[in-house]
C-alpha positions as CSV (number, residue, x, y, z in Angstrom):
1,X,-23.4,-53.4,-59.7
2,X,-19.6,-52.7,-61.0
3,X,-19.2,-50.0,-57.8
4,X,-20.5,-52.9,-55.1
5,X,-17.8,-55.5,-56.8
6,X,-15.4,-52.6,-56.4
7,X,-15.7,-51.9,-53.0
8,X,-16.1,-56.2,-51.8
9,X,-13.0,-56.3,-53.5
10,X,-11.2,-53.6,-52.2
11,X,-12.2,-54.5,-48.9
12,X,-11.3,-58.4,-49.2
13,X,-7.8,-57.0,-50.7
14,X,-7.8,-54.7,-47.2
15,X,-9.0,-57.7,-45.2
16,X,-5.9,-60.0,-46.6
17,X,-3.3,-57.5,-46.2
18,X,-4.2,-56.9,-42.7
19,X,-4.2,-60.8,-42.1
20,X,-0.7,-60.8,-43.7
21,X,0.4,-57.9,-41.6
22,X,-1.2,-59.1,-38.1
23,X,0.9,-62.7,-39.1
24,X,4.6,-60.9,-40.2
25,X,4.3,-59.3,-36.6
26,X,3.3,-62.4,-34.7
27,X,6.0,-64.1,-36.3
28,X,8.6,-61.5,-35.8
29,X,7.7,-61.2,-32.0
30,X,7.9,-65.5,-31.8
31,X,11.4,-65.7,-33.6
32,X,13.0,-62.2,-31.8
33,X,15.8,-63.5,-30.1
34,X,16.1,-63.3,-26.4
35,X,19.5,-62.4,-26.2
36,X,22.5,-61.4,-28.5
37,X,24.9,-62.7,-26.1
38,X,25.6,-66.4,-23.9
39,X,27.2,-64.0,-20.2
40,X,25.8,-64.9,-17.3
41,X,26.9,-61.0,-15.8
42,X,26.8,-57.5,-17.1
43,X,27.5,-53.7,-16.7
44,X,24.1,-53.1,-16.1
45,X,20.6,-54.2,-15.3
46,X,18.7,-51.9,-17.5
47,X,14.9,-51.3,-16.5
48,X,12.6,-49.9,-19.2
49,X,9.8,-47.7,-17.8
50,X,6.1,-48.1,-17.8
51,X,4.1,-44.9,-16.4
52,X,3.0,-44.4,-12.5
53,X,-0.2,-44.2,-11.4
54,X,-2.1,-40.4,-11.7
55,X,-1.0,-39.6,-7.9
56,X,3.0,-40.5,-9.0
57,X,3.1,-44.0,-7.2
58,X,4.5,-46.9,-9.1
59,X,1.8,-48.8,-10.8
60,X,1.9,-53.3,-9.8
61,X,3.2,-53.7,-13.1
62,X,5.9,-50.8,-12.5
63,X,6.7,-52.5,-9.2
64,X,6.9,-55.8,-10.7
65,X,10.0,-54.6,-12.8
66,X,11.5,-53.0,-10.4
67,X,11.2,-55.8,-8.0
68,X,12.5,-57.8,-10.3
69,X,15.9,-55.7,-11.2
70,X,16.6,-55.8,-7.7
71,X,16.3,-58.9,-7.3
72,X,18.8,-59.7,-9.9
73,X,21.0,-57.3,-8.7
74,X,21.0,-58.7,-5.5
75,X,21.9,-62.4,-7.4
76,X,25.2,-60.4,-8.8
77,X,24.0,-60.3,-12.4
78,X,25.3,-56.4,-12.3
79,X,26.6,-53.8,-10.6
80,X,24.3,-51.0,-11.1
81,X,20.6,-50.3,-12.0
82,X,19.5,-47.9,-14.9
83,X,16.2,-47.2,-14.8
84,X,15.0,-45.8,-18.5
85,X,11.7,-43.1,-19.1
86,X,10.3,-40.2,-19.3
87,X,7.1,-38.7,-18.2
88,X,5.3,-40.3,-21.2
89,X,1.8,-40.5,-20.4
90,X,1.7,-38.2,-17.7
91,X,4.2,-35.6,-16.0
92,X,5.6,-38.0,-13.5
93,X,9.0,-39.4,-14.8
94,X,9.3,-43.0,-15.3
95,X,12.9,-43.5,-14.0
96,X,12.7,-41.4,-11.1
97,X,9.9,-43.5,-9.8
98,X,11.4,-46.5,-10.2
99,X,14.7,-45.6,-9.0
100,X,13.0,-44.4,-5.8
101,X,11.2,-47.6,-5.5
102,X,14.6,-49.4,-5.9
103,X,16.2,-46.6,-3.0
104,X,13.2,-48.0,-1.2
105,X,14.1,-51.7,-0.9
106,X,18.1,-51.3,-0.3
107,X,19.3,-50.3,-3.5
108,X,22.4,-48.1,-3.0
109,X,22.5,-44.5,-4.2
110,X,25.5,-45.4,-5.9
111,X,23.9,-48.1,-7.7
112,X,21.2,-46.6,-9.2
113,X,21.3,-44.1,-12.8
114,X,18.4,-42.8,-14.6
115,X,17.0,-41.9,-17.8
116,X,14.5,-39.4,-17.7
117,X,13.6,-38.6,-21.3
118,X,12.6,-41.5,-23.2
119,X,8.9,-41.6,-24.4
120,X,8.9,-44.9,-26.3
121,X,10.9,-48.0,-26.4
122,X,13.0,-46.9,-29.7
123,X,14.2,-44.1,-26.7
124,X,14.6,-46.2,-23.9
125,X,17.0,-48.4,-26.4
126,X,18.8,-45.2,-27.8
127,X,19.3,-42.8,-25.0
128,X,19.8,-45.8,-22.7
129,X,22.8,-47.1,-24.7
130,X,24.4,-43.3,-24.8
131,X,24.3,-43.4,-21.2
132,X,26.1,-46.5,-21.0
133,X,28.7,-45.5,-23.8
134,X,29.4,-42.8,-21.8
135,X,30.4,-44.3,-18.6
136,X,32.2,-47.3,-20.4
137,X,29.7,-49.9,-20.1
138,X,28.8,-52.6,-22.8
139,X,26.3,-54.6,-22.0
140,X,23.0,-55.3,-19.8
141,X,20.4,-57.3,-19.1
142,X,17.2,-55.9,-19.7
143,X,14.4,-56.2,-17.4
144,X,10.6,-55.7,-18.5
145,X,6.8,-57.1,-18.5
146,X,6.8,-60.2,-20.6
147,X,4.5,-59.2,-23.1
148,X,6.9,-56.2,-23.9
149,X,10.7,-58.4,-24.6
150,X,9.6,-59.2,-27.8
151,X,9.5,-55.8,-29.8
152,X,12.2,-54.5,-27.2
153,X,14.0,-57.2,-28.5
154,X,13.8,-55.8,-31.9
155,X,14.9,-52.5,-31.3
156,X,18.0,-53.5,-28.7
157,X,19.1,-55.3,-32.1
158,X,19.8,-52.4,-33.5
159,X,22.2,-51.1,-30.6
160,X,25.7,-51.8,-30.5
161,X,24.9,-53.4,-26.2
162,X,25.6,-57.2,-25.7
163,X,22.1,-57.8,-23.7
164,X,20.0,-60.1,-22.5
165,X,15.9,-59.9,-22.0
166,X,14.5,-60.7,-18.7
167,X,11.0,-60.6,-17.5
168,X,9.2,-59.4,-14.3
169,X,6.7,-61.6,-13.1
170,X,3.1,-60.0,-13.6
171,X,1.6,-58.5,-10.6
172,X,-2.4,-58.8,-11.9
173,X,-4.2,-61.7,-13.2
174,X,-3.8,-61.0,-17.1
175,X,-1.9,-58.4,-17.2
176,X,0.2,-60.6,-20.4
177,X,-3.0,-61.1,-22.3
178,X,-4.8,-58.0,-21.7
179,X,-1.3,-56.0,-23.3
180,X,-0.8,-58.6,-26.1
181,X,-3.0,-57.2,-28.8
182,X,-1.6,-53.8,-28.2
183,X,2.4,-54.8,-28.3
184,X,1.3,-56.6,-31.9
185,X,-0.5,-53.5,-32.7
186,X,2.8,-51.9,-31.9
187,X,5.3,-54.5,-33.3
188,X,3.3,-54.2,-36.7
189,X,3.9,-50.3,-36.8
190,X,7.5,-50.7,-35.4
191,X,8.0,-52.9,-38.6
192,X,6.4,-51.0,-40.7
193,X,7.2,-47.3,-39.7
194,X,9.3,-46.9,-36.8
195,X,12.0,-49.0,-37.4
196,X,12.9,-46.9,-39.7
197,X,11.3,-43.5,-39.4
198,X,12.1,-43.1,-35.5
199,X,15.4,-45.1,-35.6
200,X,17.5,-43.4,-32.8
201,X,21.4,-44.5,-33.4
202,X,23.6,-44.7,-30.2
């Protein structure tokens, strides 16, 4: 009788915290700001990646971003694209196949910089804001899927960029909801774990 009260207990204790921890990330994703600065233009528009299809062909939702950034470059909102991953779920890189996608509608060669070894967000943020350092440049508007700006949001916080999120339209019917669970899935361990366990400092 004492081992059954044991274990209801334990698991309405286990229940509870995981309420609690499901709401601190909901919360954190509604009150992550959109922006740490009020400029209209910047250095850069900076594309985080999202992984090609199996035959290496940019994936609707990969196209969507892309689309996107060159669309706002074309509006003057900055000079240059950098597109930002590696090949993190399979061996195609992310930026290469967006920045060929972007060659592909008119983008420039000159206007167009990768990052090819980010496998995460936390990676995008950091090796994305070395590259910039590097060449001089100080802030960007970052481009992604919706669902995503919140916990990038988060970890851009943490770089010394002035940036701005932006989001691609989605390409298929619930693409938002069918990714939401997962990004709070992911903003719950970013809070927990990464943020400070995988903290990358440009």
């Amino acid at each position: 009788m004492g081992g059954s009260r044991w274990l209801v207990r334990t698991m309405l204790v286990g229940f509870v915290l995981a309420v609690m921890l499901v709401g601190w990330a909901v919360i954190a994703r509604r009150v992550a700001p959109t922006a740490n600065t009020s400029s209209d233009h910047f250095d850069a528009i900076l594309v985080l990646g999202t992984p090609a299809d199996a035959d290496g062909n940019p994936t609707p939702e990969q196209l969507a971003r892309v689309t996107e950034a060159v669309r706002e470059y074309e509006r003057g909102i900055a000079p240059r694209l950098l597109f930002t991953g590696g090949p993190a779920h399979n061996h195609y890189v992310e930026a290469d196949v967006m920045a060929s996608s972007a060659a592909a509608q008119g983008i420039p060669p000159s206007a167009i910089f990768v990052e090819t070894k980010a496998t995460d967000t936390i990676q995008n943020a950091c090796y994305s804001a070395r590259i910039m350092q590097t060449h001089g440049w100080h802030s960007a508007e970052i481009v992604s899927s919706d669902y995503h700006l919140a916990r990038a949001a988060l970890i851009f916080s943490h770089t010394s960029l002035d940036w701005r999120m932006h989001a691609a339209p989605p390409m298929q019917p619930g693409e938002t909801q069918s990714n939401s669970i997962a990004e709070i899935l992911k903003t719950m361990r970013y809070l927990l774990y990464a943020n400070w366990a995988e903290r990358c400092e440009p």
